[in-house]
C-alpha positions, -999 to 999 in steps of 0.1 A, spaced: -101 758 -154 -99 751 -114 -102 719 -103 -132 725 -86 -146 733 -124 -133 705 -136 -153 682 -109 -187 698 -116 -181 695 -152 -173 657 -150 -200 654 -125 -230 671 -144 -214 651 -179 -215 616 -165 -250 623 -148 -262 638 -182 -253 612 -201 -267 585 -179 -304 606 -182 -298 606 -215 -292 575 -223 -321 562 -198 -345 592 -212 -334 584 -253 -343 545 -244 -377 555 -233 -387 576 -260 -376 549 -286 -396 523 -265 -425 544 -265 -411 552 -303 -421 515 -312 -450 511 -290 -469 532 -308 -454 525 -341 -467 487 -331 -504 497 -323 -507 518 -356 -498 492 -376 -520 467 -357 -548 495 -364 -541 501 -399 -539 456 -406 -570 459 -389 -587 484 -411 -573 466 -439 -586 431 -431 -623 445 -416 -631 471 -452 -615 442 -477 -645 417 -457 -668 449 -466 -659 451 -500 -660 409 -504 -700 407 -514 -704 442 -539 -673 428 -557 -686 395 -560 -720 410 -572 -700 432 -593 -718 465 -577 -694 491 -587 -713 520 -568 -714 502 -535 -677 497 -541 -671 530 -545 -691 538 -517 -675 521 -492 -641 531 -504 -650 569 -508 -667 563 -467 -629 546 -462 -611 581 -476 -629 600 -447 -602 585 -420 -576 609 -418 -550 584 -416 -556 571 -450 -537 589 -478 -546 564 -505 -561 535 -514 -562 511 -550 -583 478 -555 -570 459 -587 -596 438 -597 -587 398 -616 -601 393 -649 -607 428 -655 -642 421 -638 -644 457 -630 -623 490 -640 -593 493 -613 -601 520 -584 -572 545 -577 -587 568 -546 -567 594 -534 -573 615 -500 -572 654 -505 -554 660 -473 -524 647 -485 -499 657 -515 -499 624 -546 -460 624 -535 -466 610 -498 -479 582 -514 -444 568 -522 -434 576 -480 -466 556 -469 -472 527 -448 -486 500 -473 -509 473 -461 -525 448 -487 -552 425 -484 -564 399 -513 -605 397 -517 -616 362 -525 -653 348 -536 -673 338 -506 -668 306 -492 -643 300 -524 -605 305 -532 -614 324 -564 -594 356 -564 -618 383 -571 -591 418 -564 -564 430 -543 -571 458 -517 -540 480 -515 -543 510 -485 -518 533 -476 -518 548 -439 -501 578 -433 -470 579 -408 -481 620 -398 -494 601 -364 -462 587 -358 -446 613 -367 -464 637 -342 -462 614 -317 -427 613 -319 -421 649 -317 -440 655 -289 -422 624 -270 -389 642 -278 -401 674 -269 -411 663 -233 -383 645 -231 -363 677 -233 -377 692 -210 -376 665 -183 -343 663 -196 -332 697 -191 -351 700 -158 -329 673 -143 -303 690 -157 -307 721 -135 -314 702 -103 -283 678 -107 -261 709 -112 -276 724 -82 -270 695 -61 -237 687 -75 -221 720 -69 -232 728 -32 -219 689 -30 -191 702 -44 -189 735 -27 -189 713 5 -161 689 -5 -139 712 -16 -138 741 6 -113 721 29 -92 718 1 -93 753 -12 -82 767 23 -53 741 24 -42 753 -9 -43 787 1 -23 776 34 3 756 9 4 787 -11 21 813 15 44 786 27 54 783 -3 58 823 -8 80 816 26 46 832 49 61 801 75 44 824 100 5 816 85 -17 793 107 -26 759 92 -65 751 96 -83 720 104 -56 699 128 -81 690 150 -104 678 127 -103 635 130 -107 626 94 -84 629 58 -86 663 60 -77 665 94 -46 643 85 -35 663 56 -38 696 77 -13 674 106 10 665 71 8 705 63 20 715 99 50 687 98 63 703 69 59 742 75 84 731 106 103 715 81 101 744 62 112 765 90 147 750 97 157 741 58 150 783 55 172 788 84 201 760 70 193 780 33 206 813 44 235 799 60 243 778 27 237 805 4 262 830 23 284 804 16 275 797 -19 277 835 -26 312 840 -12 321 805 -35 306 818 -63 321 852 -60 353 837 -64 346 811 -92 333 836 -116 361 860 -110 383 826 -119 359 820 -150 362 858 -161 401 858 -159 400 823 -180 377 835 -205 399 868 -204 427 848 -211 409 822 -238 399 856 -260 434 873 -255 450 839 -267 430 837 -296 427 870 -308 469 866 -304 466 839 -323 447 851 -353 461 888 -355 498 871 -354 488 845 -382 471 871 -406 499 892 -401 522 866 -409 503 853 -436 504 885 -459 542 887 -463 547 853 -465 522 851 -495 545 875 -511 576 854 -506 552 829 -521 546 847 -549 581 863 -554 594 830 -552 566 814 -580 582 847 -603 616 835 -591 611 803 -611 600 817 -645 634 834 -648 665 820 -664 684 807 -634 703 774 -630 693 742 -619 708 748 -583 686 781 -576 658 761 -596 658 736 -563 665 766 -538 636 781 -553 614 750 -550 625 746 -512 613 782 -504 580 772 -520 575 739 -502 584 757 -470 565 789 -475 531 763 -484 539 743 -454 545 775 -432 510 790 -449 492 759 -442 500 758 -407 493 797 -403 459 789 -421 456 761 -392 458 786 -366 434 812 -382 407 781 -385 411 773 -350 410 807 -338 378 812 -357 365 780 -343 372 797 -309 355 826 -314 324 804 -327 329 827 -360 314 798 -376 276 795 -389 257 762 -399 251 771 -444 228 743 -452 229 742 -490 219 710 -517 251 695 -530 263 663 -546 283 642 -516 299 619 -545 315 649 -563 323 664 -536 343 634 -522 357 629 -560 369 661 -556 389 654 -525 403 627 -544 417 646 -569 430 670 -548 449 649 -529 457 624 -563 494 642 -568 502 640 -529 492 602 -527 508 598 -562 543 607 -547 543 582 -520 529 557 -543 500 555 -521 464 535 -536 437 568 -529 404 551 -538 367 562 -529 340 538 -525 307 548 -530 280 525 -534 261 529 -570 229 525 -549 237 553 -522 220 587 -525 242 614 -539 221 642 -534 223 655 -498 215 688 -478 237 706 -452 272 730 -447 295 713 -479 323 736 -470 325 727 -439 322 689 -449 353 696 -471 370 709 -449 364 680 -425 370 656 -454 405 676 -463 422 679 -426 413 637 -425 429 632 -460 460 653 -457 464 635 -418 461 601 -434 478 609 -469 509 620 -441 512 594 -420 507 566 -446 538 549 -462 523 521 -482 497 508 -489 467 528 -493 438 554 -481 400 545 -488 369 569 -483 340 544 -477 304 560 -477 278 540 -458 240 550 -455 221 543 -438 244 532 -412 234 499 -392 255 509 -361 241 547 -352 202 555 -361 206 588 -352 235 592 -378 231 577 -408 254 584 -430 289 577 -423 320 585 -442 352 566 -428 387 575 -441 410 540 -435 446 542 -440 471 518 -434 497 543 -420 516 539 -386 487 539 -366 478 554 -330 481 533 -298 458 533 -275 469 550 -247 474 581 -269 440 581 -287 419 606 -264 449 630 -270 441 632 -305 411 661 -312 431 681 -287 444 712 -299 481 720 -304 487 676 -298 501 648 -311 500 614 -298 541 614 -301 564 647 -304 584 624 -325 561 630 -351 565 670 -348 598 664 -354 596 639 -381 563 652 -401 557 691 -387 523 704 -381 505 715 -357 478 694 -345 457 711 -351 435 691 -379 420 666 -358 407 693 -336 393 713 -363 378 684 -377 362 675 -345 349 708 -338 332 711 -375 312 679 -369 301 687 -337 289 722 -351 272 701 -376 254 681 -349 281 645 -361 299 626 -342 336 609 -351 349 579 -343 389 573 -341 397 532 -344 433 525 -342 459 501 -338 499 511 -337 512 496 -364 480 487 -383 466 522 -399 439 542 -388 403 548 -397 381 577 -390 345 576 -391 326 610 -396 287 604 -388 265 629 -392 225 630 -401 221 650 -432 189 652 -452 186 630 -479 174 651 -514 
């Protein structure tokens, strides 16, 4: 809808409702006018035939009575009327009037009047009349009906005037739209009307003319910049083609070297497993067992690479599944249970018995996460202990609320060397390359599997003091 549209609508609404609210208050006060002067008619009806009935009922004339009731019937108003008469003096009188159905009785207008003895307060019978609201009723209808139609004839004069008051407001505007339009579609060259006119419009149509000069040089400065921009960018995506070139070619190295080198070392894995159930001597028993801790060691670093090199490849998919976070952390415990065991290491899990269990998102990639944090912890822990601690929700991040934290009280990262952490291929000394092996590689995967998962981690560290990383991540509660 075009503005001008818009106008006259609002326009012809607010007028509308303002005649109709002025028009509905006029009906209802000439509603209750007449409403008022029937029911002043039909008390005085009442009061003047319950005088006229006053002496036959004294006299007890039962035919006059009826008489002047049966005359009362002949006003069309009437739809019924009953005299109850005291002391059973006379038989009660029910009349009804033929025009009307016995139900419209019940949706009447009662009036009652009591008959007393002449010059006396002895009650002689109650006059009871019922007056028909049909009047009303008609009166009503027709007040609507005009109404209506002075209603609806204002209408179409209002939305007359209004839109050739609109038509003339607007006009200005639409041909300085159309003048803002082929600027803007770079026509620099179309005229801009009404600069000589001295009002608002006049001033808008100066404002108009500034800025199609404006116009003019910026479009003159933009081709200049964008030869320059072109040549730059030219260059920078020949730059970002040859990295990406590059990124691929390393990766796909990577992961066609490691699965090459994974499939005969799983059989000197497996040759060396069949090694052991022969009959050989304690001596080959421990040459044996050093080729196996090796081989594992090698495999698990080859497995590193093949992760990573996924990850790079975003080979990865989000699996959103139901699973049980407890066992699933009770799992990692006992996975890890023998490794701890042999360091004499405390592995504990603390999960609150009020926690949800039952959550929804990518479990294996959660394990995984969970796994590369234990193993890291489990290696570089010497005593004491590693704790999983489940909070949700968590106070600190309301966009993440459950956190899992893995604290150990191994040698620590300074702080210096904390940013170098989720990097691939790092580690925050290469002592520790040297003294533990790896690749560092864990962190990175780790990182990169949260962040697929929409998390967040959080690395707090002190050297000397242990290490505890926070995984946060907003899974759906089940």
């Amino acid at each position: 809808m075009t503005y001008k549209s818009r106008l006259v609508l609002n326009f012809i609404i607010i007028i509308s409702l303002i005649q109709a609210s002025v028009i509905t208050y006029d009906t209802y006060q000439a509603y209750q006018l007449q409403k008022s002067i029937l029911a002043e008619r039909s008390e005085l009806i009442t009061n003047t035939y319950a005088q006229a009935l006053q002496v036959p009922i004294w006299n007890l004339d039962r035919e006059i009575t009826l008489n002047i009731i049966q005359s009362l019937l002949l006003n069309p108003d009437i739809v019924s009327i009953h005299t109850r008469f005291e002391n059973a003096m006379m038989e009660d009188i029910h009349k009804y009037n033929q025009r009307y159905e016995q139900q419209n009785v019940h949706q009447s207008n009662w009036f009652e009047k009591s008959i007393f003895e002449p010059d006396s307060d002895n009650l002689l019978a109650h006059l009871k009349i019922a007056f028909s609201d049909q009047r009303l009723h008609t009166f009503l209808e027709d007040k609507i009906l005009e109404s209506l139609s002075v209603f609806l004839a204002m209408l179409l004069v209002n939305w007359l005037v209004i839109i050739l008051l609109i038509k003339w407001m607007t006009t200005p505007l639409t041909h300085l739209t159309t003048t803002l339009t082929k600027l803007a579609s770079n026509h620099l060259d179309y005229p801009v009307p009404y600069i000589d006119r001295q009002d608002e419009i006049g001033d808008v149509s100066r404002a108009i003319e500034v800025l199609k000069k404006n116009s003019i040089e910026l479009n003159q400065l933009h081709k200049s910049m964008a030869e320059i921009i072109a040549e730059q960018t030219h260059d920078l995506r020949i730059a970002k083609d040859k990295a990406e070139a590059g990124n691929i070619a390393k990766s796909e190295f990577l992961s066609t070297v490691s699965h090459e080198l994974r499939t005969p070392l799983n059989g000197i894995l497996g040759m060396s497993q069949l090694l052991q159930t022969t009959e050989i001597d304690e001596e080959q028993q421990d040459y044996t067992r050093i080729i196996l801790e090796s081989g594992n060691h090698l495999l698990q670093i080859i497995n590193d690479i093949i992760d990573y090199s996924n990850l790079e490849k975003a080979k990865h998919e989000i699996k959103a599944v139901e699973f049980n976070l407890r066992e699933l952390l009770e799992q990692a415990v006992s996975d890890f249970s023998h490794e701890a065991k042999n360091k004499n290491l405390n592995l504990q899990l603390q999960y609150a018995a009020n926690l949800p269990t039952q959550f929804s998102g990518d479990m294996e990639k959660l394990n995984s996460i969970v796994e590369h944090l234990l193993e890291n912890a489990i290696k570089f822990t010497h005593e004491g202990g590693v704790l999983i601690n489940v909070t949700y929700p968590h106070p600190g991040y309301p966009e993440y609320p459950l956190a899992i934290s893995i604290q150990d009280s191994g040698i620590g990262i300074s702080e210096s060397e904390q940013d170098l952490m989720f990097q691939a291929f790092t580690q925050a000394d290469q002592k520790l390359t040297r003294n533990y092996g790896g690749t560092g590689l864990g962190l990175a995967i780790s990182k990169k599997l949260v962040e697929m998962m929409h998390g967040k981690v959080i690395l707090q560290s002190h050297l000397g003091e242990g290490s505890t990383f926070t995984i946060l991540l907003n899974l759906k509660v089940i």
